[in-house]
N, C-alpha and C positions, 0 to 999 in steps of 0.2 A: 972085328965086327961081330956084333950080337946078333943072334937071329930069333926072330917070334914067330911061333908059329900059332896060326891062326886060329881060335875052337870058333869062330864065329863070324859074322861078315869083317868084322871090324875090332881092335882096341881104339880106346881112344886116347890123347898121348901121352896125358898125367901118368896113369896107368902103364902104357909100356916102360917110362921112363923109371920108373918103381920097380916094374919087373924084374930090370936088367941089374938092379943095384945102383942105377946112373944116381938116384935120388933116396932119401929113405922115408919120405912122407911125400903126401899129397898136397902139404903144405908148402914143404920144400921142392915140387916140381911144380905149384903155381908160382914161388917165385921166380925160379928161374927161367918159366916160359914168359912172364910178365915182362921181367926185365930180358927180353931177345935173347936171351942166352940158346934158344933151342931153335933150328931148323931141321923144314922138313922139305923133301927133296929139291935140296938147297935154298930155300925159300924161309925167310925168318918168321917163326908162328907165333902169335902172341892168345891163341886160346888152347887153355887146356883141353878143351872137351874134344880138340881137332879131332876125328876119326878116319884112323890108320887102316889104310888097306892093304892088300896085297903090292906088292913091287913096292912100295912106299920105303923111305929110306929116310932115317931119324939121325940128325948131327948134334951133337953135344961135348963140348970143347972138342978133344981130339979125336972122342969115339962115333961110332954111330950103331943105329941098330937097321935092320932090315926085318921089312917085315913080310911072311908069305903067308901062303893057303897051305 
């Protein structure tokens, strides 16, 4: 499991999913939240801009990332 830690209220989840290496564009993490490929605490997200909180917890094939303060 990946962990983010927070500098701000929130990422949002294009963005964490870049962070982690899961994606290597912004491009490539609109596709694959488009096509359901991404949940977020357990829930299928279909927008990128979602913003990620603390205790929030990001599923992507087999990985996930966790995010805190």
């Amino acid at each position: 499991m990946e962990i983010i830690k927070l500098r701000d209220e929130f990422i949002k989840l294009g963005q964490a999913l870049k962070a982690v290496g899961f994606t290597d564009s912004g491009v490539e993490a609109k596709i694959v939240i488009k096509n359901g490929l991404v949940k977020v605490n357990g829930i299928t997200e279909y927008q990128r801009g979602k913003k990620l909180v603390d205790g929030d917890v990001v599923t992507f094939k087999d990985h996930q990332i966790k995010i805190e303060k």
